[in-house]
C-alpha positions as CSV (number, residue, x, y, z in Angstrom):
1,X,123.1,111.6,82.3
2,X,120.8,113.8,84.7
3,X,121.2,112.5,88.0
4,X,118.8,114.0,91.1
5,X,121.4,112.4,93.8
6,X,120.5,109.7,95.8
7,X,122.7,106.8,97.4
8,X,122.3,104.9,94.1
9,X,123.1,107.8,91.7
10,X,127.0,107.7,92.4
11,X,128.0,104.6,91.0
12,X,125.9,105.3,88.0
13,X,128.0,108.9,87.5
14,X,131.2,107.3,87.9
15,X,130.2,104.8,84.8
16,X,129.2,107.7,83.3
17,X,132.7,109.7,83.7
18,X,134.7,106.6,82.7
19,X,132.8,106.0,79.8
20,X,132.8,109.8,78.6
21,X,129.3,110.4,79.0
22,X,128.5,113.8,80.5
23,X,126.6,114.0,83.6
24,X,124.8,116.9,85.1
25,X,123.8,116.9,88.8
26,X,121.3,118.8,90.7
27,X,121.2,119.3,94.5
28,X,117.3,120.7,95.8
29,X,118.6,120.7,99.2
30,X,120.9,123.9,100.7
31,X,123.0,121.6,101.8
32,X,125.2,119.5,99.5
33,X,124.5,115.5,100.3
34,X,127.2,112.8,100.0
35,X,125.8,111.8,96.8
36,X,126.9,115.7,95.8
37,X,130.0,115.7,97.1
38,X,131.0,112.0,95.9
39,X,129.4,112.9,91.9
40,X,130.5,116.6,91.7
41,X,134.0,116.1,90.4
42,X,133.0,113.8,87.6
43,X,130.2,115.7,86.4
44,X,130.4,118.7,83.6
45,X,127.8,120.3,85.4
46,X,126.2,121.1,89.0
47,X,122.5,122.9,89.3
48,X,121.2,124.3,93.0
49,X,118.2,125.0,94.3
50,X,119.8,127.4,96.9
51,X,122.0,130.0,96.2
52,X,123.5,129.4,99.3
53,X,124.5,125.9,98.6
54,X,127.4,127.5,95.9
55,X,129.0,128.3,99.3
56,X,129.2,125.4,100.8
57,X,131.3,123.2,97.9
58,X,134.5,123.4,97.2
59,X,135.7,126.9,95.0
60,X,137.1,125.2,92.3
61,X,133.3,123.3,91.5
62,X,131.6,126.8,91.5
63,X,132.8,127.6,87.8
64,X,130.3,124.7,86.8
65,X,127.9,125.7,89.0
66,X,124.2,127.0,88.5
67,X,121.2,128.1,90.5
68,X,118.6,127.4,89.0
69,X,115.5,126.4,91.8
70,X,113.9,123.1,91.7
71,X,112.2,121.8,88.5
72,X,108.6,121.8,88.7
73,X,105.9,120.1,87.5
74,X,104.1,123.0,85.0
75,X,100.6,121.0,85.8
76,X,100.6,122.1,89.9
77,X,100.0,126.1,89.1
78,X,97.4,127.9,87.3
79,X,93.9,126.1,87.8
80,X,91.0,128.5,88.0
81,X,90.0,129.3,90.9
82,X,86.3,129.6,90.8
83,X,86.8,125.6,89.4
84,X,89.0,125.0,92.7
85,X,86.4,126.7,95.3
86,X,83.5,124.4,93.8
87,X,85.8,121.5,93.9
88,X,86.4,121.5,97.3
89,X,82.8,123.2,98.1
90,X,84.3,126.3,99.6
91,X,83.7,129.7,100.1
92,X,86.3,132.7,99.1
93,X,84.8,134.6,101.6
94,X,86.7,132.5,104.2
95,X,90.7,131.9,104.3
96,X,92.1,128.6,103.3
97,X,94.9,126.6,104.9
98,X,96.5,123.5,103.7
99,X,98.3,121.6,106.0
100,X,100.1,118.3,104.9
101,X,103.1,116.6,106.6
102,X,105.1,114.4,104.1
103,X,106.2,111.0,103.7
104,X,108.0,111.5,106.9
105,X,107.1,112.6,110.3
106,X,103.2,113.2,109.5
107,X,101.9,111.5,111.8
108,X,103.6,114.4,114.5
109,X,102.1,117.3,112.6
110,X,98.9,115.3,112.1
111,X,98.3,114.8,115.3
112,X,99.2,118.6,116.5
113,X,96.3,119.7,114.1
114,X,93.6,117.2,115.0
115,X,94.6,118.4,119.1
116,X,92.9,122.0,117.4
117,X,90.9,121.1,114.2
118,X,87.6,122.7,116.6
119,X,89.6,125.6,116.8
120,X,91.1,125.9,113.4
121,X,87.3,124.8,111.5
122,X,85.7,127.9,113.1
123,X,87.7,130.4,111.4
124,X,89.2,128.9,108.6
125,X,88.7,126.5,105.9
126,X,91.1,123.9,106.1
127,X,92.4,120.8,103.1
128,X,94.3,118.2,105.1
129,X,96.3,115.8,103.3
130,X,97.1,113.2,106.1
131,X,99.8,110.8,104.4
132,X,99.0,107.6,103.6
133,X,97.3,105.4,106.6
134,X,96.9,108.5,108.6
135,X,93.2,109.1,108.4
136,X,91.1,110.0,110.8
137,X,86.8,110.1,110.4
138,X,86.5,113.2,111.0
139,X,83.3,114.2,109.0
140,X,81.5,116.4,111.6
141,X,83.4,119.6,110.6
142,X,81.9,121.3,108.0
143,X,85.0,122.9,106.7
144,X,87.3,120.2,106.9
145,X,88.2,118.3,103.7
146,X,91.0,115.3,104.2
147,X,92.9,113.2,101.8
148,X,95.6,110.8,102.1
149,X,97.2,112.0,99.1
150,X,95.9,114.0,95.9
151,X,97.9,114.2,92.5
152,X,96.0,116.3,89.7
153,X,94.2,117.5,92.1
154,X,97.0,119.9,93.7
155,X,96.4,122.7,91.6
156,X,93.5,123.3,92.5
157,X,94.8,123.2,96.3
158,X,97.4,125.8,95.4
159,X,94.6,128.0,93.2
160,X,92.9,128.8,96.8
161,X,95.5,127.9,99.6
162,X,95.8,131.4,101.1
163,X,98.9,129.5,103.9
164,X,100.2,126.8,104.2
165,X,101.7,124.3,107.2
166,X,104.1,121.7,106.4
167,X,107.3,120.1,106.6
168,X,110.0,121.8,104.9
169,X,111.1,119.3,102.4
170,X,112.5,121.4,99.1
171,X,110.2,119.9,96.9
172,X,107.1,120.7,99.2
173,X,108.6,124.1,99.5
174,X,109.6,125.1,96.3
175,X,106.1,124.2,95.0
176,X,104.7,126.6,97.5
177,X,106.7,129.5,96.5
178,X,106.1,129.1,92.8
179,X,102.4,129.1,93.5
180,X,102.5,132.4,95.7
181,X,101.6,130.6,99.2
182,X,103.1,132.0,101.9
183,X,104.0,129.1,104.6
184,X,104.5,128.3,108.6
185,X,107.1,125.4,108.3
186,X,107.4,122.6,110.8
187,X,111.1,121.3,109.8
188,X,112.4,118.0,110.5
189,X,114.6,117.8,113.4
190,X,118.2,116.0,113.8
191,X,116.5,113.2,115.7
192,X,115.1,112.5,112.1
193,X,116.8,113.6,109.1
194,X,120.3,115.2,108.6
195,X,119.4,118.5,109.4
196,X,118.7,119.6,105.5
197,X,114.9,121.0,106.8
198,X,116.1,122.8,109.3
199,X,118.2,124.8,106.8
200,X,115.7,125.3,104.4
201,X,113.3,126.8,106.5
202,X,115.8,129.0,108.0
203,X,116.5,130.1,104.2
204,X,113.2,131.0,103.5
205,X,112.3,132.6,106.7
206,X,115.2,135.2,106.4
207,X,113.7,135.8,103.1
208,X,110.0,136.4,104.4
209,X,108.8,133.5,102.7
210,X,107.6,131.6,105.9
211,X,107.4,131.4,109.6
212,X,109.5,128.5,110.7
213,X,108.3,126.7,114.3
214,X,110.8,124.5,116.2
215,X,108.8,121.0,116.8
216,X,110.9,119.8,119.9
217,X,109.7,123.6,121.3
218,X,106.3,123.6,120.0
219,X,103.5,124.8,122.7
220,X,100.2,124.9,121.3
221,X,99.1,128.9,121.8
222,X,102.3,129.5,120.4
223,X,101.2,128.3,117.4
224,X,98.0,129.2,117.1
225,X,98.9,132.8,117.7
226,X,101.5,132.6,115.2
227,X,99.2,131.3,112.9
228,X,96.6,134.4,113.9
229,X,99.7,136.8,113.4
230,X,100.7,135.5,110.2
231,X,96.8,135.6,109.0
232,X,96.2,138.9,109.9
233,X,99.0,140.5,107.8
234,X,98.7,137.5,105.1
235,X,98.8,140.3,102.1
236,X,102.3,141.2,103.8
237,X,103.7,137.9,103.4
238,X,101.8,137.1,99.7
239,X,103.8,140.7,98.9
240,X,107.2,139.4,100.1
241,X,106.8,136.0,98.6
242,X,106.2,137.5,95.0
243,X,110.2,137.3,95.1
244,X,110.8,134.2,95.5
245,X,111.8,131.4,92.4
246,X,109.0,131.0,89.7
247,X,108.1,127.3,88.3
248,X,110.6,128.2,85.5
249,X,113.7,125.7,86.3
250,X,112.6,122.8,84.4
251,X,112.8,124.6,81.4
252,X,116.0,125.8,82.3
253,X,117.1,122.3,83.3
254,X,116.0,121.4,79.8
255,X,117.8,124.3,78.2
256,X,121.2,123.1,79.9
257,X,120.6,119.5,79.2
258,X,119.7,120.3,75.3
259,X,122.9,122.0,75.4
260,X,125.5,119.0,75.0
261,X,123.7,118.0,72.1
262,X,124.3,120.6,70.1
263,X,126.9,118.6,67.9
């Protein structure tokens, strides 16, 4: 059994364990979550995201422990870009940022960007994906493109994205980094999540992988000069983020998981 956590995962890993079957859990957050704690001593094997969440179980779980960064769809990375600029009908001789919120708390972030979407539209080029029943008709700028959501599409949104600003979700994240896309990350705060956002951002900002912006202290020109800052030396950050984890941890997932059947 492969279990991804979850409140429902733990019963299911505790069959599992009673009945002999071998389990292997991964974590994506830093952060171990109860479903971590409460699965790690019955399974035969624990996979991170973070290096850094190895420090935060207990020693005697770290011998079956491996970082391996979040699987990740092979389908998101590697579109052609000339394909992608003509999808979305824009130019590379402007800079492209994708801005998307998540299943939770877009509606914050949306509304930050629509407060400067005028500002934003006449310097950059700018793919909004707005969460479902966030919409807004917003047709009159000309290099504006909004979605509620986009699947196959993504990959040609990370062939052109030059930043990105979003929530700091690892999935979201993760994605970014193995498609080269340097990021300003708007975190979820205690007041909504357990903190795991906060954390992650943190992470990759000491790495030089994104900006991180505290929402409950966000001022407007604060932002947007960030955003000018981080623009300006955007080769800097596409440099540092050529370090972070590649889209190779499925296959390595797969590798581990192929390996208990090798009787």
């Amino acid at each position: 059994i492969f279990s991804k956590g979850g409140f429902v995962s733990a019963p299911v890993v505790w069959a599992a364990w009673l009945n002999r079957i071998p389990v292997v859990i991964h974590e994506s957050d830093a952060t171990p979550a109860l479903a971590t704690k409460l699965t790690l001593p019955f399974c035969q094997k624990a996979l991170f995201a973070f290096p850094e969440t190895v420090s935060k179980i207990m020693p005697y779980f770290a011998k079956k422990s491996e970082v391996v960064g979040l699987p990740l769809r092979a389908s998101l990375f590697g579109a052609n870009k000339e394909e992608a600029y003509h999808f979305f009908k824009f130019s590379p001789e402007k800079k492209t940022l994708l801005i998307f919120g998540g299943s939770l708390g877009a509606k914050s972030l949306n509304d930050k960007i629509y407060a400067i979407l005028d500002k934003l539209t006449l310097k950059y080029q700018v793919i909004h994906i707005t969460g479902k029943g966030h919409q807004k008709n917003l047709n009159s700028f000309e290099n504006y493109r909004q979605y509620e959501f986009l699947t196959t599409e993504m990959k040609y949104v990370y062939a052109i994205s030059d930043l990105a600003i979003c929530r700091a979700g690892a999935s979201s994240i993760f994605e970014l980094a193995a498609a080269r896309i340097p990021m300003i990350l708007f975190p979820l705060g205690l007041n909504a999540s357990r903190g795991d956002q906060i954390i992650n951002a943190t992470i990759f900002h000491s790495h030089g992988w994104a900006q991180k912006i505290d929402e409950l202290k966000y001022q407007q020109e604060v932002f947007l000069n960030l955003l000018e800052d981080t623009i300006k030396n955007i080769e800097t950050y596409k440099d540092k983020i050529q370090t972070a984890p590649t889209a190779t941890a499925a296959h390595d997932v797969a590798r581990i998981l192929s390996s208990f059947f090798k009787n």
